[in-house]
C-alpha positions in Angstrom: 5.3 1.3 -24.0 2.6 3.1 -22.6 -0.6 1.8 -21.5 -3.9 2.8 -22.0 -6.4 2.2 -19.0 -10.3 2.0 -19.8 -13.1 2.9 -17.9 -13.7 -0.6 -16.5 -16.9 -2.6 -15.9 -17.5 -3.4 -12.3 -21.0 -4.5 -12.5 -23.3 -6.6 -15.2 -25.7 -3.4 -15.2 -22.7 -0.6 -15.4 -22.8 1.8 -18.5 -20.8 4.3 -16.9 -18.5 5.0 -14.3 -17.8 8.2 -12.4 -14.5 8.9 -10.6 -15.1 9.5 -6.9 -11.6 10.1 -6.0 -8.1 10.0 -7.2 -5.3 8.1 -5.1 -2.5 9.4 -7.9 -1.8 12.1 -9.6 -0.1 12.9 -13.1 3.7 12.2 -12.7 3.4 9.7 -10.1 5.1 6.6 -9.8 2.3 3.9 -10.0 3.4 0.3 -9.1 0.9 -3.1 -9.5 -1.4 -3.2 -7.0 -1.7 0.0 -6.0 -5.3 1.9 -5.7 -5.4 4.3 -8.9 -8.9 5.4 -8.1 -12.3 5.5 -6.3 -14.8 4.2 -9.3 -18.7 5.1 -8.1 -20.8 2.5 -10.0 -24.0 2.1 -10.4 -24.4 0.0 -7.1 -21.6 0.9 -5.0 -18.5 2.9 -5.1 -15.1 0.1 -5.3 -11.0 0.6 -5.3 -10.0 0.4 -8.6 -6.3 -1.1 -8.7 -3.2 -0.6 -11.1 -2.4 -3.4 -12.6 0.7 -2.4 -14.5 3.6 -0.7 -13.4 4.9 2.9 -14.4 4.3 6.3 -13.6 0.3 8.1 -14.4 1.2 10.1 -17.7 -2.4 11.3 -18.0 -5.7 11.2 -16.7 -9.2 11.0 -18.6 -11.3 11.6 -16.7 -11.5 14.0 -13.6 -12.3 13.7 -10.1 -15.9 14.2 -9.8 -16.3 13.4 -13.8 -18.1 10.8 -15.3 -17.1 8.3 -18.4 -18.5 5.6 -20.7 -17.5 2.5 -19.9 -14.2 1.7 -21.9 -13.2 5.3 -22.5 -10.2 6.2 -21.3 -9.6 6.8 -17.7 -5.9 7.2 -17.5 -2.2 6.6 -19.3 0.3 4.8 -17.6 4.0 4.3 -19.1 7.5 5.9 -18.8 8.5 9.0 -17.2 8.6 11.5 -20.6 7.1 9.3 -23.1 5.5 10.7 -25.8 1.3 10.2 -25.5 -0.3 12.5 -27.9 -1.2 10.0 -30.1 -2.5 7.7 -27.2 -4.4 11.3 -26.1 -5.6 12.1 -29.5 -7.1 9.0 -30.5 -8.4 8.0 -26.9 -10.0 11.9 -26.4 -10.3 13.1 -29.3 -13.9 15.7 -29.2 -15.7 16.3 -32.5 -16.6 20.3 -32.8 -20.5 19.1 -31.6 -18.6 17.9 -28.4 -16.0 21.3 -27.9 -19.4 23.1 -27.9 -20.7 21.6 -24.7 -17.3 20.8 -22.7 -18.8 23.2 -20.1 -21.8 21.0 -19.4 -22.1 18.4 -17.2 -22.2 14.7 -19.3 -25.6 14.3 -17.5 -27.5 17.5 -18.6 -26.3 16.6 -22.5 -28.6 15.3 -25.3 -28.0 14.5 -28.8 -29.0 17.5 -29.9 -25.8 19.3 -27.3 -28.2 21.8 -25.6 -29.3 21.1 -21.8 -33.0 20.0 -21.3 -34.3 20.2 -17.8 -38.1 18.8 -16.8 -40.4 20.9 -15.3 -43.4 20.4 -14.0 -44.4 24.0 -15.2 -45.2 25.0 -18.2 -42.2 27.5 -19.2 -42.7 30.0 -21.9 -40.3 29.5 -25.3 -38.2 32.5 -24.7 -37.5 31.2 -20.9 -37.0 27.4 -22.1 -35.2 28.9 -24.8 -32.9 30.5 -22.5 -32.1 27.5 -20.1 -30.7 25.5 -23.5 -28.7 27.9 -24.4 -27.5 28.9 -21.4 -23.7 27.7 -19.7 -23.6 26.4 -16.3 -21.4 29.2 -14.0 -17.9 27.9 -12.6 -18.5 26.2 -9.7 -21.8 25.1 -10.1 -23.2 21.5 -10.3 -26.6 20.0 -10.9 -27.1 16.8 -9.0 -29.6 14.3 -10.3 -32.1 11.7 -9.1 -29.7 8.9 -8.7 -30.5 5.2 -9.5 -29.5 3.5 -6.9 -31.2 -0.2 -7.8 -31.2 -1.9 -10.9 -35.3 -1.6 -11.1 -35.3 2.1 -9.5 -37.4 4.4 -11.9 -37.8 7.2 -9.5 -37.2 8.3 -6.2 -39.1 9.8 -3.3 -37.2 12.5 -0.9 -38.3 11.2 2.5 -36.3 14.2 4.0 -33.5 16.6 2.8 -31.0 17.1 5.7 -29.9 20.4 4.0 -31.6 23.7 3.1 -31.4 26.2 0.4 -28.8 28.4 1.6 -27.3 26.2 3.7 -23.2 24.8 3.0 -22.5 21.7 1.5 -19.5 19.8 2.1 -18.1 16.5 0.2 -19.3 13.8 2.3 -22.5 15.4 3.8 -25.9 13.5 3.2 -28.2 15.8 1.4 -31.4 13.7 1.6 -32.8 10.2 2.7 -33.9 9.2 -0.8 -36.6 6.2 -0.8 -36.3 4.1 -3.3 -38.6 1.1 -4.5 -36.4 -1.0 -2.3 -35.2 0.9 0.4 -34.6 4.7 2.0 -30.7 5.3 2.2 -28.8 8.7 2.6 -27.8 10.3 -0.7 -24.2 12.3 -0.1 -23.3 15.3 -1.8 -20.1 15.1 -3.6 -19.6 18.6 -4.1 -18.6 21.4 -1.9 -20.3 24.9 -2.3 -24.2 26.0 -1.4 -27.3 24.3 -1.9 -29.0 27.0 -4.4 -32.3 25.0 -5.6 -34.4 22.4 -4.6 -35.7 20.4 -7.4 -38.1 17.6 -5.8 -39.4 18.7 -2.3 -39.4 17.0 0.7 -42.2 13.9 -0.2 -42.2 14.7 -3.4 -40.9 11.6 -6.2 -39.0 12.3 -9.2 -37.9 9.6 -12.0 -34.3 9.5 -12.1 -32.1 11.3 -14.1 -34.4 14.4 -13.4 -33.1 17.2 -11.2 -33.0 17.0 -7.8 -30.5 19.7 -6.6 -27.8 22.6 -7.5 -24.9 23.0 -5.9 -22.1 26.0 -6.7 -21.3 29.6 -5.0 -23.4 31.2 -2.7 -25.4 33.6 -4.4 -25.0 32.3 -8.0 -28.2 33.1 -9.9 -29.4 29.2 -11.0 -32.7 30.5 -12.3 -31.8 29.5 -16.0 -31.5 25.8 -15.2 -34.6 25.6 -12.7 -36.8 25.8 -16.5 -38.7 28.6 -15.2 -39.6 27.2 -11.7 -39.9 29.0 -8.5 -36.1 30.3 -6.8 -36.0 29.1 -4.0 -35.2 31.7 -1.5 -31.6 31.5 0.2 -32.1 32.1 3.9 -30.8 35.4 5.2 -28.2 35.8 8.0 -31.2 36.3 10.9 -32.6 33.4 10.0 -29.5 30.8 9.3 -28.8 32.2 12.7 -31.9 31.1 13.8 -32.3 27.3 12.2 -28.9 26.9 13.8 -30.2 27.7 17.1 -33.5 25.2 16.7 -31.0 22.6 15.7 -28.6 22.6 18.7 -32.0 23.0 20.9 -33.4 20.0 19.3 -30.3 17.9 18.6 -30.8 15.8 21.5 -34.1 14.9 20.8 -33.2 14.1 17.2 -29.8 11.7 17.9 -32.7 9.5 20.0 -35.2 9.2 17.5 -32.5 8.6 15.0 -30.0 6.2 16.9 -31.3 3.0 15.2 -29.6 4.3 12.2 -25.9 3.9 11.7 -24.5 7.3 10.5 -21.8 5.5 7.7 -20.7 6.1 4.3 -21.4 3.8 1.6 -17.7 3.5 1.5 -17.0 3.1 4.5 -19.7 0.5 4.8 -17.6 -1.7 2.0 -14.3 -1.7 3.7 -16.1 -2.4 6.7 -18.0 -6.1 5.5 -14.8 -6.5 3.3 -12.7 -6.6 6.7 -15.1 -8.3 8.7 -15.4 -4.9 11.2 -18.6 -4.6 13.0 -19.9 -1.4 12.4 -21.2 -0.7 15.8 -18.0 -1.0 17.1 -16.7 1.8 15.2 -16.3 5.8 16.2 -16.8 8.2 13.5 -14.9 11.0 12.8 -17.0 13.2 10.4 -20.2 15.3 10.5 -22.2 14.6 13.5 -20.3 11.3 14.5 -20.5 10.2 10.6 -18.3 7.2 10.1 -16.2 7.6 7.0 -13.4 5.9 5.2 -10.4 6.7 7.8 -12.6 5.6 11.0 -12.5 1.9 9.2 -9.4 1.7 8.2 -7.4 3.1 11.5 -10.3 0.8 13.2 -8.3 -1.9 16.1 -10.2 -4.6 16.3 -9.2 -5.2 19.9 -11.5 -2.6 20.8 -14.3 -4.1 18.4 -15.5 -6.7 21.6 -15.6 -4.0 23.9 -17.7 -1.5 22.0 -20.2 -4.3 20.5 -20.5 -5.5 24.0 -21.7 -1.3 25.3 -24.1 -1.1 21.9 -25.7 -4.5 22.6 -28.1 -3.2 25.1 -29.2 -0.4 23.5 -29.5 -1.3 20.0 -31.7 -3.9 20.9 -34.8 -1.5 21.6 -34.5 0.3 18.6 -34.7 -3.0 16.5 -37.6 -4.6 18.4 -39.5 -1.1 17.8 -43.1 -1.9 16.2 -44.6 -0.4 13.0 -47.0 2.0 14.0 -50.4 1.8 13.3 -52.9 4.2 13.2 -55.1 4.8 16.1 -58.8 3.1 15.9 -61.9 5.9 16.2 -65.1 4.7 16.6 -67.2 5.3 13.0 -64.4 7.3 11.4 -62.4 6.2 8.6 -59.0 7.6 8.7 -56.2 7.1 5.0 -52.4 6.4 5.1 -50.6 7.8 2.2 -49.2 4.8 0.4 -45.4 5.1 0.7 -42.8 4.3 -2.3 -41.9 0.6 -1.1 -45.6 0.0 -0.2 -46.1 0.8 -3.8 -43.3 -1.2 -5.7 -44.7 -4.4 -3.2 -48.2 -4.4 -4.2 -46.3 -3.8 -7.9 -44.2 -6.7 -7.8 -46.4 -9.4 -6.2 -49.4 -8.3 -8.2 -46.6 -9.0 -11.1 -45.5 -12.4 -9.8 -49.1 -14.1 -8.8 -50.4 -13.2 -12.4 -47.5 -14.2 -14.9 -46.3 -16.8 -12.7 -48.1 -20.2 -12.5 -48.4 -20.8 -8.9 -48.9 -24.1 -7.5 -48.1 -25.4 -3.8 -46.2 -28.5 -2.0 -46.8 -29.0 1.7 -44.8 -31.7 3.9 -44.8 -32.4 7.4 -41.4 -32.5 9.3 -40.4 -34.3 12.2 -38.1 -32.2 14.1 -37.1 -33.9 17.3 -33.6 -34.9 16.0 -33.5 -30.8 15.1 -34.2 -29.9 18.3 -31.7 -31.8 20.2 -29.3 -30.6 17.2 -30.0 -27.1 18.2 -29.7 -27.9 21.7 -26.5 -29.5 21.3 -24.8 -26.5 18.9 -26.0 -24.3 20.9 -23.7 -25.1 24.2 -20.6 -24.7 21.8 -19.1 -21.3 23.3 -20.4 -18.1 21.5 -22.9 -19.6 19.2 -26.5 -19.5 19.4 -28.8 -20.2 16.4 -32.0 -20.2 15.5 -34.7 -23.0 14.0 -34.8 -20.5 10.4 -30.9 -20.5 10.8 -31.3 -24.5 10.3 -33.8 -24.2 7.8 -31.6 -21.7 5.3 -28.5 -24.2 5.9 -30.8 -27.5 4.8 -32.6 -25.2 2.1 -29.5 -24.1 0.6 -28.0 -27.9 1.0 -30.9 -29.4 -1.1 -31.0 -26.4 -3.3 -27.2 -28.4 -4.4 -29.2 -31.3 -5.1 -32.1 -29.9 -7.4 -30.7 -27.0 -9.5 -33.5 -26.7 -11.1 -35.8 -25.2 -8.6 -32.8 -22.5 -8.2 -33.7 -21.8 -11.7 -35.2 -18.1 -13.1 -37.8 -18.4 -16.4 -37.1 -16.0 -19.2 -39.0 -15.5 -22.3 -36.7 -18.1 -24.2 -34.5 -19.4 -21.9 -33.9 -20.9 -18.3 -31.1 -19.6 -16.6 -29.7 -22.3 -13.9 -28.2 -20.2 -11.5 -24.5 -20.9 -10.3 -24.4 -19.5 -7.0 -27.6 -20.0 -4.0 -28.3 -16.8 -2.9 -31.2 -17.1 -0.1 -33.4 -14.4 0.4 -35.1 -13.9 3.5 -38.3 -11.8 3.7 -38.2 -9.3 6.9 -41.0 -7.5 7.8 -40.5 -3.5 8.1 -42.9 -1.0 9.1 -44.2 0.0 5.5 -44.5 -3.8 4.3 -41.8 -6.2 3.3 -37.6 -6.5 1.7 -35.4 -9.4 1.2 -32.3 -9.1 2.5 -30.5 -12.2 0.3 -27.4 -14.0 1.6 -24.8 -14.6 -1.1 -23.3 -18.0 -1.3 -25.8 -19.5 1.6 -24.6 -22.7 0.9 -20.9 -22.2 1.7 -22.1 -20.7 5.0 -21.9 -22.3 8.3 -24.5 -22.1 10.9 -23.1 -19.1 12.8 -22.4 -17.1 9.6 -26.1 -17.8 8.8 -26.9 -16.3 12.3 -25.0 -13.7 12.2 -25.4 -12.3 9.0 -29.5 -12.7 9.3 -29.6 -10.8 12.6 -27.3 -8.3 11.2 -29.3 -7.8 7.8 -32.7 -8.2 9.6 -31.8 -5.3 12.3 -30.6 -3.1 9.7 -33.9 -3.7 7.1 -35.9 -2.8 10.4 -34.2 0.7 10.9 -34.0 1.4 6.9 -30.1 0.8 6.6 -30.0 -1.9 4.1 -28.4 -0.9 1.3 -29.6 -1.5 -2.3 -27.1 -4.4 -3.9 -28.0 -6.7 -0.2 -31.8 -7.1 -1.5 -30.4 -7.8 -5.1 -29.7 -11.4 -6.5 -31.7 -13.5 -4.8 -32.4 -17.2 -6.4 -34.4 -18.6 -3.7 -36.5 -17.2 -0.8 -37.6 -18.5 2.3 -40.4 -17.3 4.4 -41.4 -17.7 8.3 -44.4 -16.9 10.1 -43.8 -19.7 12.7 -43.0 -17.2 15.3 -46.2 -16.0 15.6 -47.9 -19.1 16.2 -49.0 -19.7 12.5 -48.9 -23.4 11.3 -49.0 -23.3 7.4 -49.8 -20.8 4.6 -48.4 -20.2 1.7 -46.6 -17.2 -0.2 -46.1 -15.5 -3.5 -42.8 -16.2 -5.5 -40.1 -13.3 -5.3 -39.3 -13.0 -8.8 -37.5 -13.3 -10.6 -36.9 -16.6 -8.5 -39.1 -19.4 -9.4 -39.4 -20.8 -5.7 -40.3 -19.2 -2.3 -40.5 -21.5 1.2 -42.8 -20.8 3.6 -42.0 -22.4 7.4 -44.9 -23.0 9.8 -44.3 -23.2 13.3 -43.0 -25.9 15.2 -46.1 -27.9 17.3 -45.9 -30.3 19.9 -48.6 -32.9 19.3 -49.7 -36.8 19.4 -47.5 -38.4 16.4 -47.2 -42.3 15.7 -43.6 -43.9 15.7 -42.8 -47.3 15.2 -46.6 -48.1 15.9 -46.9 -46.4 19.1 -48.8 -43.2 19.7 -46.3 -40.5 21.4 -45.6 -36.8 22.1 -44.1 -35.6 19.1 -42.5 -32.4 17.3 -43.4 -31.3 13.8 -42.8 -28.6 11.4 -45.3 -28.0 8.3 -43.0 -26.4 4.9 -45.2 -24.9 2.3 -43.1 -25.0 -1.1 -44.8 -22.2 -4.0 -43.6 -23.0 -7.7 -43.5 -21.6 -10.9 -44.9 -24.3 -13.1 -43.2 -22.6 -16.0 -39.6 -23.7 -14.8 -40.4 -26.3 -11.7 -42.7 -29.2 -12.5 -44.5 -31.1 -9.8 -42.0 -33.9 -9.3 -39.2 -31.4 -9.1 -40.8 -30.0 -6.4 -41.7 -33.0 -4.2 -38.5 -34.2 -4.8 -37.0 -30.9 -3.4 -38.9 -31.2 -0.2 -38.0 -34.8 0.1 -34.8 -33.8 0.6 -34.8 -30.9 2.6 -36.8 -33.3 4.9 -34.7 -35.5 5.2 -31.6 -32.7 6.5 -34.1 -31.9 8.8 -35.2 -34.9 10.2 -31.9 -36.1 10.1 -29.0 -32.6 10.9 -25.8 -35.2 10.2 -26.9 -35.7 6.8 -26.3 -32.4 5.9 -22.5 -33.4 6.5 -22.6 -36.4 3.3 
């Protein structure tokens, strides 16, 4: 009998999934296992897998197209069977729906016409017009994408395309900032880019229109809601742009080489298989690694190319913010910037709902030191003190779920899984990479996986879903020399540890006055889900991994 396959649910937030790509088509013979589809959530874009054997009678939903979650994606069954009934009732449009089948399921409303903002006022014949109006064959309207749970618009830091200029599948159209990071939006269209609907700087909420794609000189005016055509370019000038671009590529791939040119597919694979990405070669647009470059990766060449990159991705990640130059009695203004926004937004948030209070403790960390010391002379490992501190922090976190807890309005939610953030500083302020499972972690996975996240905030490639989930955070200023201070919690976590740095001074052991090593921790609670003796008792512990590293092995 034949099978009907939903729309599945790949993430907690997901309403909606939108077929990136199918791996079958209708007649082929699908066995368990075997990749159906490309599914493009609303956080990343994931394999979706047959898990019933048979061949694909019928598809739901298109390459390209989107779908509810639980609506039907595909059919599976016998070669021949009969489906119409599966169709009808899975399918079936009401005549409201048949009206609109030409429009895009984003550019719908409950009233079927297609409603476009503007930030013009548009006459009622002209607005009248765009409603009524069908999109051409060919052409499609791409939107301000969501690409975090808490994004509510984006800012285009830079479009890497033109109106005029050819679009392919896989090309990034524009670094998009959102309030957690800038990443590179790809078109997943072919055709022209005919209209421009948030300019270069400019923010948009999401949903809104940010571009049209279709046929070169397709007339688009009816869906821009009365707002200035963009000009296409003409052949002198296309001519032109391409010759400033070859003249200044050089320049460009410098200024740009601290940024990994990789599809967020690709990316996936790539953690999913363990592949460093700066071992890879790509094979698309301007050196662009895609899917293929990962999967036909051999990893005997993966020591040989990290070794080349090692030297000269180091420079680009040590590369300070700038800052603006000092003049003598005048005052100069930077433009705050999308992230520097949702910051001040957030921790303005967190200091005045949540109940701060503070826990500091002193840590001896001589046995640390000749810990570290010791680890480090094992053959291709070399850790950090805050690589110690995230493995005892995650380790007593075990011990005291309750300060791995988040406060809602009528509930506490004790999370199952420690997830450590760790605040990196960037140029424009301050993200939290988080590590997933820190606890099951050893000390080299910590490493690594810091130093690769950390490198990547610095040059803008984290992705949204590795700053999502956090349940603790840990911050550390002892680097620069500072001693204590304190920090403000990272909600929705109810905890954030701040680590001093590590002094060399006059301590008293055993009764004897001697040259000691100590460490301040700073711990800042929410009173609302972490009371005082929770918290001391948290630190106790963590102290006592530090002080004493084998414990951590009980």
């Amino acid at each position: 009998m034949a099978e009907v396959i939903a729309m599945p649910r790949l993430s907690d937030t997901m309403t909606e999934g939108k077929v990136a790509k199918w791996h079958k088509k209708v007649g082929d013979a699908v066995k368990e296992g075997d990749i159906l589809a490309e599914i493009e959530t609303d956080k990343a874009v994931q394999d979706f897998e047959s898990e019933i054997n048979g061949t694909l009678l019928y598809i739901g939903t298109q390459e390209g197209g989107s779908a509810p979650v639980d609506s039907v994606l595909a059919i599976i069954g016998k070669e021949g069977e009969d489906i119409s009934s599966l169709k009808e009732g899975g399918s079936a449009k009401s005549a409201d729906a048949k009206e609109t089948e030409g429009i895009p399921e984003e550019n719908k409303t409950e009233q079927n016409v297609t409603d476009v903002e503007t930030t013009k006022p548009v006459e009622n014949e002209t607005g009248t017009q765009a409603q009524n109006a069908e999109l051409p064959k060919g052409v499609e309207i791409i939107t301000m994408p969501r690409l975090s749970d808490t994004m509510t618009e984006g800012k285009v830091s830079k479009w890497h395309k033109n109106v005029g200029d050819t679009v392919k599948e896989g090309d990034i159209l524009a670094e998009i900032e959102t309030d957690k990071a800038v990443q590179d939006f790809e078109s997943e269209f072919n055709g022209t880019l005919l209209y421009v609907g948030t300019e270069e700087g400019g923010a948009n909420p999401v949903d809104t229109v940010l571009a049209i794609i279709g046929p070169a000189g397709t007339d688009v005016s009816a869906f821009t809601s009365g707002a200035p055509k963009a000009a296409a370019k003409t052949p002198e000038k296309s001519e032109a742009l391409a010759k400033d671009k070859e003249e200044s590529a050089p320049g460009a791939a410098t200024s740009n080489q601290d940024r990994i040119a990789i599809s967020p597919l690709a990316r996936k694979i790539a953690e999913d298989k363990g592949i460093d990405v700066n071992a890879l070669t790509g094979s698309g647009e301007n050196g662009r690694i895609v899917k293929k470059d990962v999967e036909g990766f051999k990893a005997d060449a993966q020591s040989q190319k990290s070794q080349s990159t090692e030297s000269s991705t180091a420079a680009p990640q040590a590369k300070a913010a700038a800052t603006p130059a000092f003049i003598q009695g005048e005052d100069s203004e930077t433009p705050n910037s999308q992230v520097r926004t949702i910051i001040a937004k957030r921790l303005s948030e967190s200091k005045f709902t949540a109940p701060h209070y503070y826990l500091i403790v002193e840590v001896d960390m001589d046995k640390s030191i000749e810990a570290r010391k010791e680890i480090n002379l094992l053959p291709d490992t070399k850790i950090s003190f805050n690589d110690m501190v995230i493995k005892a922090t995650a380790m007593a976190l075990r011990k005291h779920p309750q300060v791995n807890s988040t406060w809602h309005s009528d509930k506490i939610v004790h999370h199952g899984n420690i997830n450590i953030g760790v605040a990196v500083a960037i140029p424009d302020g301050l993200v939290v990479p988080v590590l997933k499972n820190t606890d099951q972690m050893n000390y080299n996975q910590i490493s690594a996986a810091v130093k690769d996240m950390a490198g990547r905030a610095k040059s803008k490639g984290l992705k949204a879903n590795e700053m999502e989930g956090s349940t603790f955070s840990v911050s550390n200023l002892g680097m620069f020399g500072i001693e204590t201070f304190t920090s403000i919690i990272n909600q929705p976590n109810s905890a954030i540890l701040s680590v001093g740095a590590i002094v060399e001074k006059p301590v008293v052991k055993n009764g004897q006055i001697v040259v000691g090593n100590t460490m301040k921790l700073s711990l800042a609670c929410d009173h609302r889900v972490v009371d005082g003796v929770t918290g001391a008792q948290f630190l106790q512990t963590l102290k006592t991994y530090l002080e004493q590293p084998l414990t951590l092995l009980l």
